[in-house]
N, C-alpha and C positions, 0 to 999 in steps of 0.2 A: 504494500500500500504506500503512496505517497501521499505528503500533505502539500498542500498549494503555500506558496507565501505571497507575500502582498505582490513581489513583482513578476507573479504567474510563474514562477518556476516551482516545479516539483522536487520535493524532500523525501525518499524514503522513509519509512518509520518501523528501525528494526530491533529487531526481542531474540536474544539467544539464550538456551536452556541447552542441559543434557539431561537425558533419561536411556534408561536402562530395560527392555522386556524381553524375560526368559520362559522359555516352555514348561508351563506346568508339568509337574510328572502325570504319566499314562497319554499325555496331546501328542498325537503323531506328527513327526516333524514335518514343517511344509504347513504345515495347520495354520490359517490364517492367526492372527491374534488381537485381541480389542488391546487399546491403551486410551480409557478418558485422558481427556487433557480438558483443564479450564485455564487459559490467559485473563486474568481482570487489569485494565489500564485505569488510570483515573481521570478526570476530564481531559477530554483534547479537542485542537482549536480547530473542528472542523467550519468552515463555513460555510452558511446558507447556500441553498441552491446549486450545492454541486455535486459531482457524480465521481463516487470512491472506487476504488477493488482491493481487499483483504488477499493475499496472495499465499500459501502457505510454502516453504519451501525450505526440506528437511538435509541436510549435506548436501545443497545443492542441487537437488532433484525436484521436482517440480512438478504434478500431473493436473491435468484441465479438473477433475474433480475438488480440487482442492483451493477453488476460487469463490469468491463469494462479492459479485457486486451489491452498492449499495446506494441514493443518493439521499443527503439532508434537507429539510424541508424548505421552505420557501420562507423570506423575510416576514414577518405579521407587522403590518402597518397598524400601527393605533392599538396595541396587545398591552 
């Protein structure tokens, strides 16, 4: 994801973690495997009216399923 700055260029906005998932005993190898993950950020400066993409992207790797656009609402005149 980028964030925009005032003079219309885009900023990245990036988050690095490690984690670790081993095969429980009796899962046959190859066995897909879940890992929840929650990221919580705290406010950020999106601005009205424009149009995001969250990108996920793990060592590097990167699949179409792992995008998620998004856009923020419109200015409220008189709110």
């Amino acid at each position: 994801m980028s964030l925009s700055a005032r003079d219309g260029e885009s900023r990245p906005l990036e988050m690095g973690a490690g984690f670790e998932v081993g095969r429980p005993p009796g899962l046959m190898p190859g066995s897909p495997l879940d890992f929840p993950l929650v990221i919580q950020f705290g406010p950020l400066p999106f601005p009205p009216g424009q149009r995001y993409e969250w990108i996920l992207e793990i060592d590097g790797h990167c699949d179409p399923h792992w995008r998620l656009a998004f856009s923020t609402g419109p200015v409220e005149v008189g709110a």
